[in-house]
N, CA, C and O of each residue as an XYZ file, in Angstrom:
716
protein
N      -3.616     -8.199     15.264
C      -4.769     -9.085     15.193
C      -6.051     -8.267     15.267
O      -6.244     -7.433     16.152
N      -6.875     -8.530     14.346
C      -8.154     -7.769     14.518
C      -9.294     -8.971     15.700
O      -9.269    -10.201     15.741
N     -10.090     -8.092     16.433
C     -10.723     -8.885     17.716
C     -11.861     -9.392     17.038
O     -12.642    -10.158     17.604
N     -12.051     -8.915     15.535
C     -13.341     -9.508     14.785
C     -12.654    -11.281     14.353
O     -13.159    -12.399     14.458
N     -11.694    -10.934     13.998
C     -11.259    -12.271     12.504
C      -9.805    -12.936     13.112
O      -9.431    -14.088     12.889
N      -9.223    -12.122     13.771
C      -7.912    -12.730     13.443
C      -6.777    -11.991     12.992
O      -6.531    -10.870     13.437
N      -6.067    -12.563     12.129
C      -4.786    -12.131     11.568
C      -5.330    -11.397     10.303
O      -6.151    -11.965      9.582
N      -5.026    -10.546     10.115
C      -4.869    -10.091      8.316
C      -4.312    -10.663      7.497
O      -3.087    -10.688      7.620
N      -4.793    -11.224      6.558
C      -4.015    -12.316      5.330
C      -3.560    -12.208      4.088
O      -3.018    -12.984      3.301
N      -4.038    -10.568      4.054
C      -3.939    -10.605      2.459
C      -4.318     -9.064      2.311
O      -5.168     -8.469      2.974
N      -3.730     -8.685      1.577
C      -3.776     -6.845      0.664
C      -3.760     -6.971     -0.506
O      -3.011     -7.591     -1.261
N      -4.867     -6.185     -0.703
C      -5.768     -6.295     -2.304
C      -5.875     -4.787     -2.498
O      -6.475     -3.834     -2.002
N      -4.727     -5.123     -3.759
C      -4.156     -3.401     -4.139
C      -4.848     -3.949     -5.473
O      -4.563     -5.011     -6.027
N      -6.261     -2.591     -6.075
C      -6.625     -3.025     -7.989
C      -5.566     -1.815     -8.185
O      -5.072     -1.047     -7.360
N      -5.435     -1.911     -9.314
C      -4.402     -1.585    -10.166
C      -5.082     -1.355    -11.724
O      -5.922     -2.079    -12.258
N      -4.406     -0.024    -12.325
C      -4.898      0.031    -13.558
C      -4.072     -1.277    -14.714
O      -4.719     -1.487    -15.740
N      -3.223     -1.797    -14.613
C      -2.466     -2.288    -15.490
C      -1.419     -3.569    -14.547
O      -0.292     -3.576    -14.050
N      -2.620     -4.594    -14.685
C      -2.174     -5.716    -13.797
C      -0.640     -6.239    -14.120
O       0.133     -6.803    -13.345
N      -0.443     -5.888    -15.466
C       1.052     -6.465    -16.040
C       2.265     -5.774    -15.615
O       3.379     -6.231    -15.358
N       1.733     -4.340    -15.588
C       2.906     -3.844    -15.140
C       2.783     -3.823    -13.279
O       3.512     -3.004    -12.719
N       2.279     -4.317    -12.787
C       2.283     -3.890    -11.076
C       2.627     -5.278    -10.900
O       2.938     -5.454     -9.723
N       2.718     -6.560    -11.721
C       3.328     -7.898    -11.249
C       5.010     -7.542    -11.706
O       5.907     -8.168    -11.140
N       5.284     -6.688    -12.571
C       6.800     -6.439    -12.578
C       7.496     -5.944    -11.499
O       8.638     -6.226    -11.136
N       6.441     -4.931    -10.866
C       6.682     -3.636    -10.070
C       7.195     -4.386     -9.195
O       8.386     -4.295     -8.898
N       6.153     -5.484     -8.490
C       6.104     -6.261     -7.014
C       7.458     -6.958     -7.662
O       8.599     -6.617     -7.348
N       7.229     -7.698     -8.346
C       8.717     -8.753     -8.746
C      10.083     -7.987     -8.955
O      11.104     -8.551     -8.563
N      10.181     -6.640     -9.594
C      11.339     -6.362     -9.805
C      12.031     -5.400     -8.515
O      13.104     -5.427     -7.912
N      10.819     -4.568     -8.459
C      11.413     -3.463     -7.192
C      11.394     -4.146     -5.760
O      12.400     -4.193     -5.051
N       9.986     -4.748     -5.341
C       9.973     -5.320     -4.092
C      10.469     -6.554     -3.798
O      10.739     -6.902     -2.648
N      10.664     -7.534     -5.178
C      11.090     -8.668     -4.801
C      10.170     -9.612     -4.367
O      10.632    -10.697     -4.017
N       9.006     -9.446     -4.312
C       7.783    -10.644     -4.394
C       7.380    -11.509     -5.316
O       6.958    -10.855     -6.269
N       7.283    -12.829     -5.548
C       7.006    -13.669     -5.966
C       7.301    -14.987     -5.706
O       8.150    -15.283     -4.866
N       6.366    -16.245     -6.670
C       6.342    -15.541     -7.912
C       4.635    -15.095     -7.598
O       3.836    -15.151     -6.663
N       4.684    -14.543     -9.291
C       2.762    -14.516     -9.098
C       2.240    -15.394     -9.926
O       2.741    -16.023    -10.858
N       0.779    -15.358     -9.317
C       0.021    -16.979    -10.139
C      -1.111    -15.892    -10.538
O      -1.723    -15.225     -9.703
N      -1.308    -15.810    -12.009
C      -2.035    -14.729    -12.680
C      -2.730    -15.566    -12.868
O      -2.369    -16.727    -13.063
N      -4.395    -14.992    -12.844
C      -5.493    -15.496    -13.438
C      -6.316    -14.322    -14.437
O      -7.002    -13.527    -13.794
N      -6.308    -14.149    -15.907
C      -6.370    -12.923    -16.908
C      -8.389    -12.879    -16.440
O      -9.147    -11.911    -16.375
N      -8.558    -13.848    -16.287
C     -10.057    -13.983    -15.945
C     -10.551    -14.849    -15.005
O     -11.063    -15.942    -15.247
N     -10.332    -14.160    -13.534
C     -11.668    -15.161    -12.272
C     -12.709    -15.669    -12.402
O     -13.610    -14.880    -12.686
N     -13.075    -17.039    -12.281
C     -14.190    -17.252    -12.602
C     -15.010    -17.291    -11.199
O     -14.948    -18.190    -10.361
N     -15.863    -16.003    -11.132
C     -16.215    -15.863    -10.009
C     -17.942    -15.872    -10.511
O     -18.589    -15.240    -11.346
N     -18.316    -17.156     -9.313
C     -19.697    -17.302     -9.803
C     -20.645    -16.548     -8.301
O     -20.183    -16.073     -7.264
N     -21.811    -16.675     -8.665
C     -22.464    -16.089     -7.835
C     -22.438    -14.392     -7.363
O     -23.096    -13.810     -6.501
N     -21.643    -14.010     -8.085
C     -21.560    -12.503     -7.843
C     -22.694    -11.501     -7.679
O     -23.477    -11.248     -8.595
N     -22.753    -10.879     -6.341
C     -23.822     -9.109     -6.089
C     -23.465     -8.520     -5.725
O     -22.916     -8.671     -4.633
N     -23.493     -7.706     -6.190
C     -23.177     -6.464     -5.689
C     -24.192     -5.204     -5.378
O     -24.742     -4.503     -6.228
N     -24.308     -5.087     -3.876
C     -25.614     -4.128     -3.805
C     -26.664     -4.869     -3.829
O     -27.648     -4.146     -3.990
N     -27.060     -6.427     -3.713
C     -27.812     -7.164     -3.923
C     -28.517     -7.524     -5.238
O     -29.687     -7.853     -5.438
N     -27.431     -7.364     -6.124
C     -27.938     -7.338     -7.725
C     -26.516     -7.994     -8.112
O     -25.379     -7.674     -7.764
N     -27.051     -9.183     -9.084
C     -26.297    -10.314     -9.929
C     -25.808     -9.812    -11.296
O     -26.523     -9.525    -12.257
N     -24.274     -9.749    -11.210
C     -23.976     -9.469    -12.308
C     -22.209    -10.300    -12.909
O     -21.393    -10.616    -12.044
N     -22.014    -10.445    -13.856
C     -20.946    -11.045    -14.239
C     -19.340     -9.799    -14.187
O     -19.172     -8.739    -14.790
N     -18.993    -10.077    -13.817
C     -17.570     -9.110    -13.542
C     -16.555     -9.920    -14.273
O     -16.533    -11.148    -14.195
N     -15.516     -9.057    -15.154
C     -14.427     -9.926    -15.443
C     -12.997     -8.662    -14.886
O     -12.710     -7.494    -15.149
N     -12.428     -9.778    -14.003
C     -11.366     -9.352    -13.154
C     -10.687     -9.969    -13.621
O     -11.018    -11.005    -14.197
N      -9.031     -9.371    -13.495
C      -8.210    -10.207    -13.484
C      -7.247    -10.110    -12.259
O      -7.029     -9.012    -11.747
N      -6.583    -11.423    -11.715
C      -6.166    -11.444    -10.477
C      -4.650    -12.033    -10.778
O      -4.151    -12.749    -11.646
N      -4.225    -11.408     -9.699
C      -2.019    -11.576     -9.316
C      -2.217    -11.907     -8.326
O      -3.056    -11.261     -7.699
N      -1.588    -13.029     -7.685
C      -1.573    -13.416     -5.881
C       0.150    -13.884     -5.912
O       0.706    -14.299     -6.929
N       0.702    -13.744     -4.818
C       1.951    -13.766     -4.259
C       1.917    -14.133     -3.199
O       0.864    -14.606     -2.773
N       3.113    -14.044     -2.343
C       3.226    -14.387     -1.216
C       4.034    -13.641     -0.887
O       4.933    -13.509     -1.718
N       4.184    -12.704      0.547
C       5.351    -11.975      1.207
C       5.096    -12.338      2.550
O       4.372    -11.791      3.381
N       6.036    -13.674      2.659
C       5.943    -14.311      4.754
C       3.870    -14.977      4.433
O       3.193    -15.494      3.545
N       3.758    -14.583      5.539
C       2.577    -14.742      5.803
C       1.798    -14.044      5.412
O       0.722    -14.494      5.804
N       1.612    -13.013      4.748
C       0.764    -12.285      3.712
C       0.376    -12.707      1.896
O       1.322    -12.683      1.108
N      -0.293    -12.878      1.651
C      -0.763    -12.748      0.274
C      -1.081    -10.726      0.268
O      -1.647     -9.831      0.895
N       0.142    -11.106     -1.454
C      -0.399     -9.906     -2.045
C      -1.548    -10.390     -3.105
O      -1.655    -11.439     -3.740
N      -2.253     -9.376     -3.056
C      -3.386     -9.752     -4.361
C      -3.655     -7.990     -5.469
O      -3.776     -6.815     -5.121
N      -3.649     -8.624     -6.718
C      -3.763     -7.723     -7.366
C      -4.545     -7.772     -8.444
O      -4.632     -8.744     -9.194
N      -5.286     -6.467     -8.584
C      -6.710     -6.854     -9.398
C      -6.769     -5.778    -10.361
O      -6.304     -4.648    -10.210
N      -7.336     -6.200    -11.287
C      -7.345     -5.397    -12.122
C      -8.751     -5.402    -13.018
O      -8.753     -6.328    -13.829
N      -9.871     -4.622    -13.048
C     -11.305     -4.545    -13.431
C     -11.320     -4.779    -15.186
O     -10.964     -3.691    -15.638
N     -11.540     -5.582    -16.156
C     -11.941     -5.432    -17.079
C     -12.817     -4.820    -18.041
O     -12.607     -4.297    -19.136
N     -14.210     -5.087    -17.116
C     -15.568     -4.197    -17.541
C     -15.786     -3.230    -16.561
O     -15.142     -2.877    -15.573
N     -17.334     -2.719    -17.295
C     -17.843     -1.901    -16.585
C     -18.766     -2.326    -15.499
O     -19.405     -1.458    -14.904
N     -18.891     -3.551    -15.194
C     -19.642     -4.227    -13.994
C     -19.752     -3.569    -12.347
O     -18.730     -3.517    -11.662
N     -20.789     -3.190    -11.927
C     -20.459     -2.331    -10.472
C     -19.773     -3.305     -9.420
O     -20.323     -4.290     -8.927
N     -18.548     -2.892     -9.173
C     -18.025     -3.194     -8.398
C     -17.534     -2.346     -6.716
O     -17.749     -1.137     -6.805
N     -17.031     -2.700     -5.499
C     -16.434     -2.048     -4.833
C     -15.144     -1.340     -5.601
O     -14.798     -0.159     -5.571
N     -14.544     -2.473     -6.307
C     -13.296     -2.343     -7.070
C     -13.548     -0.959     -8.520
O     -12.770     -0.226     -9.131
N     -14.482     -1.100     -8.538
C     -14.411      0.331     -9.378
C     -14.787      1.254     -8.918
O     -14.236      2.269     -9.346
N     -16.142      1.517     -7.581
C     -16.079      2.424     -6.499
C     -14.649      2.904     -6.843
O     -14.268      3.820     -7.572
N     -14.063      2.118     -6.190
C     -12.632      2.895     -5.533
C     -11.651      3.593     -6.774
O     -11.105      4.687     -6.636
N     -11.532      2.686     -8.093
C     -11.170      3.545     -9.058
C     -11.789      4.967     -9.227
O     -11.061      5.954     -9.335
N     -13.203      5.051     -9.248
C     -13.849      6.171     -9.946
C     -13.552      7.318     -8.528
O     -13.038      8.420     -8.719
N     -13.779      7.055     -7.776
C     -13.140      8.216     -6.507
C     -11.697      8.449     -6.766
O     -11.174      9.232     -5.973
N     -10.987      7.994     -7.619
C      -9.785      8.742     -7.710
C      -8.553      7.853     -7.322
O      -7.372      8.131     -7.533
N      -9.007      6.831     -6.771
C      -7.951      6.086     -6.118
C      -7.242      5.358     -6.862
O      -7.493      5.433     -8.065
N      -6.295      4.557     -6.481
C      -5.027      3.183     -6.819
C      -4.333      2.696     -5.658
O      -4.504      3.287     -4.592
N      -3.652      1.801     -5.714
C      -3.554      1.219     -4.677
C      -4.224     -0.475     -3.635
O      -4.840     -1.488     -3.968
N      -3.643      0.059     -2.320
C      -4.669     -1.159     -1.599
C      -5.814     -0.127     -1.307
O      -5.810      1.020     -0.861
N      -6.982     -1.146     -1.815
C      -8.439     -1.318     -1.741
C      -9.056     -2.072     -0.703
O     -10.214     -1.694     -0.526
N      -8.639     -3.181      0.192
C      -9.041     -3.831      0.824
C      -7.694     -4.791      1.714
O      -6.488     -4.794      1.468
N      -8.435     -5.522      2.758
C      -7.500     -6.142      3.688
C      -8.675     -7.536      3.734
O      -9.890     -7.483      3.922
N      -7.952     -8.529      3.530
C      -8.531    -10.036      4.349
C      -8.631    -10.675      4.868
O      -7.609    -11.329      4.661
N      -9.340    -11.324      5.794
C      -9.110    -12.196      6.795
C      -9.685    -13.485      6.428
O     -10.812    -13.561      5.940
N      -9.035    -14.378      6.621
C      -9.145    -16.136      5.815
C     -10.144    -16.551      6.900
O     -10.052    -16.248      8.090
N     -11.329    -17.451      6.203
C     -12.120    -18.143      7.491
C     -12.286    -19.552      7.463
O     -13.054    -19.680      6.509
N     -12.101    -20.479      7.817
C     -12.823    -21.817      8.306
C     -14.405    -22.246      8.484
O     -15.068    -23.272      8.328
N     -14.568    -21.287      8.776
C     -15.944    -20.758      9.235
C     -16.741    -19.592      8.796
O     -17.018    -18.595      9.464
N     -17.091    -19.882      7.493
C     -17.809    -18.752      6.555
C     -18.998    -18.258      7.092
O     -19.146    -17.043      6.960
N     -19.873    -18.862      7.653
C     -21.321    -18.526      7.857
C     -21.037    -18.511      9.465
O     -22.011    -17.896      9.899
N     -20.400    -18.785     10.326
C     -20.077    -18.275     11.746
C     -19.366    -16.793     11.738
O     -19.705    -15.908     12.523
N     -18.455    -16.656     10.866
C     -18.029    -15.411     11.154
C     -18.391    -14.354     10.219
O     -17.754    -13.301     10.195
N     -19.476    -14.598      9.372
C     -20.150    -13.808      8.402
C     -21.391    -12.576      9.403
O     -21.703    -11.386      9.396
N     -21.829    -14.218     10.361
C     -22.734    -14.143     11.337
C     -22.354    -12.968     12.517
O     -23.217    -12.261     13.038
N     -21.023    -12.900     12.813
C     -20.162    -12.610     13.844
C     -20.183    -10.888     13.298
O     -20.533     -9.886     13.922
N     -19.768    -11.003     12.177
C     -19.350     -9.287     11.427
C     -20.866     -8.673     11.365
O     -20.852     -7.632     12.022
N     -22.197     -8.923     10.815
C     -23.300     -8.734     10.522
C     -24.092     -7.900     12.134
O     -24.639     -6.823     12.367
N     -23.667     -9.388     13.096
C     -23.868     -8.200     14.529
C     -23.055     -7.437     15.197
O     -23.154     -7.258     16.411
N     -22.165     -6.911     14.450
C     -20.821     -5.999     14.811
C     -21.510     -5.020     14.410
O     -21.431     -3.979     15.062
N     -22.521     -5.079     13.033
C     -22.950     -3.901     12.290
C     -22.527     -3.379     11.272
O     -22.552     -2.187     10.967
N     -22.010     -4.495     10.548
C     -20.882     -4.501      9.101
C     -21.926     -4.815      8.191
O     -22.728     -5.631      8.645
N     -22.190     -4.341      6.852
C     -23.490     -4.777      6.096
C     -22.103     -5.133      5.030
O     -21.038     -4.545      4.846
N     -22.891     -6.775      4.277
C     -22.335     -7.356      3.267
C     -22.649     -6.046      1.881
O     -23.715     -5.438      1.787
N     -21.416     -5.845      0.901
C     -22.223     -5.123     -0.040
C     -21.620     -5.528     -1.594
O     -21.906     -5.079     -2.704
N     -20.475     -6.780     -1.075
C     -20.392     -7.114     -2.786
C     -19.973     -8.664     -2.100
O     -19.296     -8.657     -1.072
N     -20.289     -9.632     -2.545
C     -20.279    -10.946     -2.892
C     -20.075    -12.037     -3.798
O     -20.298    -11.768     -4.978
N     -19.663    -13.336     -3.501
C     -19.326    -14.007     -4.951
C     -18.457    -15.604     -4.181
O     -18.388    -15.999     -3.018
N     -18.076    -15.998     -5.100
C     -17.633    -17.665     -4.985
C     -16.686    -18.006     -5.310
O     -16.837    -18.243     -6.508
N     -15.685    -18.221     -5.032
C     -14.382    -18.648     -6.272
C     -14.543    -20.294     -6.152
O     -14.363    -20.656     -4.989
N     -14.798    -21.230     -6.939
C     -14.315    -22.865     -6.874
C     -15.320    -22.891     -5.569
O     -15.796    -21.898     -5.020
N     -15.466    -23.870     -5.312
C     -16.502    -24.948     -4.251
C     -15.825    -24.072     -2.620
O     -14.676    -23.658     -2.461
N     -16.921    -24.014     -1.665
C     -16.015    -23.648     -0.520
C     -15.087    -22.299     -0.484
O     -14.219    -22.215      0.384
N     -15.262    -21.322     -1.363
C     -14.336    -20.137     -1.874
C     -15.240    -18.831     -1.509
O     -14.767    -17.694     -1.511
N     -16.335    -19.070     -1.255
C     -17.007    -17.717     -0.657
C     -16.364    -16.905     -0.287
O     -15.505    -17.257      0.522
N     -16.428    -15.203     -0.715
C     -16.304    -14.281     -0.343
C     -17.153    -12.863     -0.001
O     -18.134    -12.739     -0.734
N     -17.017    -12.065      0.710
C     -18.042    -10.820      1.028
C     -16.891     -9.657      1.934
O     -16.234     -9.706      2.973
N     -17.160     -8.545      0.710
C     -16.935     -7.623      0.969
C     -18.046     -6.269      1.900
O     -19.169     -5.942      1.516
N     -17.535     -5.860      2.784
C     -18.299     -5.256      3.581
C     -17.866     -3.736      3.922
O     -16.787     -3.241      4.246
N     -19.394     -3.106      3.678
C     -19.275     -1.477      3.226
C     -18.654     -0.411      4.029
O     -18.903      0.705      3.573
N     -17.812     -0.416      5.242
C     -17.364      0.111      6.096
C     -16.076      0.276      5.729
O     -15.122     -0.466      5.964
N     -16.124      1.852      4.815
C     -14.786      1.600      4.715
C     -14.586      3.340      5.224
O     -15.293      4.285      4.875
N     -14.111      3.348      5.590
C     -13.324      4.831      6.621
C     -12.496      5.634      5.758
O     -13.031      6.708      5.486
N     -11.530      5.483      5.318
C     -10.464      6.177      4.273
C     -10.408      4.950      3.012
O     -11.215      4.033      3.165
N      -9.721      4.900      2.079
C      -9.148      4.290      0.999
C      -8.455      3.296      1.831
O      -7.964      3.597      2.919
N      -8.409      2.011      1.285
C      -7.607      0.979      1.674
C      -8.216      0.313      2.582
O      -7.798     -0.838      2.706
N      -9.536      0.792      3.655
C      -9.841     -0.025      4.706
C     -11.184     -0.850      4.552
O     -11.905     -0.950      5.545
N     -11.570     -1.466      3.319
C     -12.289     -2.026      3.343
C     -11.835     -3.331      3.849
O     -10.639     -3.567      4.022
N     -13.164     -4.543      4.191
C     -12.651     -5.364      5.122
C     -13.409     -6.758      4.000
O     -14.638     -6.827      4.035
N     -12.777     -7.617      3.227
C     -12.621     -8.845      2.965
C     -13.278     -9.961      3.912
O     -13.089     -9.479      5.029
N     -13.771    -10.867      4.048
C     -14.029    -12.324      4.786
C     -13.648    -13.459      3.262
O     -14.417    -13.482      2.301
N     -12.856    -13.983      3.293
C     -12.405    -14.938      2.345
C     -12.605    -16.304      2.789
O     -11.750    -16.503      3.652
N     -13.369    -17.427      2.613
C     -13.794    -18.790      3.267
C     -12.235    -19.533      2.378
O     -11.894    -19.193      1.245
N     -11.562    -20.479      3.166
C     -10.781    -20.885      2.601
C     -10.739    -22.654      2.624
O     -10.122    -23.312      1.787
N     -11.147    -22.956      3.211
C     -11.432    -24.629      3.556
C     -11.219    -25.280      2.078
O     -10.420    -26.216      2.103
N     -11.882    -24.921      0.514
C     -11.898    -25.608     -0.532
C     -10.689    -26.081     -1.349
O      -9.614    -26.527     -0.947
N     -11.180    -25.850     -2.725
C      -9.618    -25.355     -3.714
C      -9.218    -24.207     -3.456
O      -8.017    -24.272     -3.195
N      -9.713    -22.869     -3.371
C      -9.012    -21.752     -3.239
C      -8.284    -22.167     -2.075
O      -7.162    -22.618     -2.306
N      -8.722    -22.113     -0.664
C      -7.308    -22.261      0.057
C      -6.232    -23.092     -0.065
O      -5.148    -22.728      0.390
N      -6.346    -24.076     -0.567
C      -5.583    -25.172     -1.266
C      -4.865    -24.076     -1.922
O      -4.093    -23.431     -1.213
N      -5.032    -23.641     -3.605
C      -4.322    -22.629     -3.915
C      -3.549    -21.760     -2.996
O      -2.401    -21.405     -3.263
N      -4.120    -21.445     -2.005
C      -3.751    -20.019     -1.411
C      -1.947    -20.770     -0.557
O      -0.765    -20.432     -0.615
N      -2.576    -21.656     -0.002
C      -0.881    -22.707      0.692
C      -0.116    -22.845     -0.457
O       1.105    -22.742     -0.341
N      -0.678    -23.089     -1.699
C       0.488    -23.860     -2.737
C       1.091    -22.563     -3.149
O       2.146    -22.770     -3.750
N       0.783    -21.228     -3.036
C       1.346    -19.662     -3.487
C       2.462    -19.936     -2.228
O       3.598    -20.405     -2.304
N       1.756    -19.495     -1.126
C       2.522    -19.286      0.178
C       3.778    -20.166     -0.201
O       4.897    -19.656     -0.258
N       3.515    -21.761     -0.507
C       4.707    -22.729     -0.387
C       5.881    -21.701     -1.520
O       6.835    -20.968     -1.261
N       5.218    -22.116     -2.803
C       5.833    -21.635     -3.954
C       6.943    -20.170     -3.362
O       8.135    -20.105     -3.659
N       6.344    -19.303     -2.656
C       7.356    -18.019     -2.490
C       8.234    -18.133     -1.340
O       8.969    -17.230     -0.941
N       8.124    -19.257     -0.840
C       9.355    -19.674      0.321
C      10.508    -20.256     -0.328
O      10.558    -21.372     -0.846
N      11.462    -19.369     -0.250
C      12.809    -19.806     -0.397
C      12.944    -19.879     -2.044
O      13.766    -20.591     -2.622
N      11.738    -18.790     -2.862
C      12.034    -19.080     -4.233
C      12.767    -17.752     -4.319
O      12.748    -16.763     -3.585
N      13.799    -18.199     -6.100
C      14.932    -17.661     -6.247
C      14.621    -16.818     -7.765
O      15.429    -16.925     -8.688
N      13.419    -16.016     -7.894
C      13.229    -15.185     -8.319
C      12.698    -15.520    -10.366
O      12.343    -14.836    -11.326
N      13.003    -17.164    -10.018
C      12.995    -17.411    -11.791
C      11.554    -17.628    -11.573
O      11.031    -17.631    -10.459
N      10.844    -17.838    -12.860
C       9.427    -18.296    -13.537
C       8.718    -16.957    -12.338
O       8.157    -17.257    -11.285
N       8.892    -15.746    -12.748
C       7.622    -14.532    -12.010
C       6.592    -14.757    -11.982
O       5.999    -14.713    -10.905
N       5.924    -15.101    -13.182
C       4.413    -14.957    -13.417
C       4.208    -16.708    -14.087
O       4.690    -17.268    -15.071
N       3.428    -17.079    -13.192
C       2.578    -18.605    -13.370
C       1.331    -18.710    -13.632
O       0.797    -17.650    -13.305
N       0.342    -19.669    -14.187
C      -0.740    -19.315    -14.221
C      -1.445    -19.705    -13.219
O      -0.912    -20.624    -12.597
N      -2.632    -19.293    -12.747
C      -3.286    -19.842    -11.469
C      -3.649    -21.513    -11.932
O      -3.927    -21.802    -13.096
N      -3.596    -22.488    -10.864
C      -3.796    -23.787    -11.253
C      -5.530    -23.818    -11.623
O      -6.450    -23.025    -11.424
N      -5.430    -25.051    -12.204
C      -6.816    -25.217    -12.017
C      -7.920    -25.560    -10.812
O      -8.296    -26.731    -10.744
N      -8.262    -24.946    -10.204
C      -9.238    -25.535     -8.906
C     -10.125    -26.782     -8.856
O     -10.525    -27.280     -7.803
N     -10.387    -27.226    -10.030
C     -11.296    -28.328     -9.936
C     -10.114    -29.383     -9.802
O     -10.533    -30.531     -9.653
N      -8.581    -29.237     -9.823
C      -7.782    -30.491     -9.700
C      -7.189    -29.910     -8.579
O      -5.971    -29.979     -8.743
N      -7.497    -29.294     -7.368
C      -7.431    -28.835     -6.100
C      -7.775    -29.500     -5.186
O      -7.705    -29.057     -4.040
């Protein structure tokens, strides 16, 4: 348990080649299924305090109580997520912690001394902020608001990979506005 957030919810490995790392997880590790989205529609996006359109594409799973998430950068848009490509990296990029309470525990990290440095919205209630403290590769730290459609989504993954028997791998992400 982290004494900031809670539980860790989720590992967000980008990946050069989102197609083949949903086989990887499905065939070698046995995770799924995944609910692919080829393009997030992520509104409100800054990064560095500057608005720009990013096209990501996203893999989410379920392993127990973890979401895997997997991303994969389309453009050249500044991202954390390409930070971490252009230093050399692959892999997990980040860790998340799910909130109820977006602007209480946004509030909470800010006087810890965590500065917000990439931001954005998924669906109504889907706020997210990535924050610049990252120590080695992999330890950047996520705040994901989940109360809306995305967490809605995020239970119907979790449900979906309980007790599933390996058919239909790759699904498409539902629609959020029927969330």
């Amino acid at each position: 348990m982290s004494r900031f957030l809670g539980a860790i919810r989720q590992l967000g490995y980008v990946v050069d080649d989102i197609e083949a790392g949903m086989a990887h997880w499905h065939a070698v590790m046995g995770v799924g299924p995944w609910f692919y989205n080829p393009r997030v529609p992520i509104e409100d996006y800054l990064y560095d305090g500057v608005a720009y359109q990013p096209h990501n594409s996203v893999a989410l799973a379920n392993s127990g109580f973890i979401q895997v998430e997997l991303i994969q950068c389309r453009n050249d848009v500044p991202s954390m997520y390409r930070d971490f490509l252009e230093a050399g990296n692959r892999g997990l990029q980040h860790v998340a912690y799910w909130t109820q309470d977006f602007d209480r525990d946004l509030a909470r990290m800010v006087a810890e001394g965590f500065r917000p440095r990439m931001s954005g919205r998924v669906g109504a209630n889907g706020r997210f902020v990535y924050f610049d403290r990252e120590a080695h590769p992999g330890t950047v730290i996520e705040l994901s608001e989940v109360i809306g459609p995305k967490g809605r989504m995020f239970d119907m993954i979790r449900a979906a990979s309980q007790d599933w028997d390996g058919t239909d791998p790759i699904r498409p992400f539902p629609d959020l506005s029927t969330l």
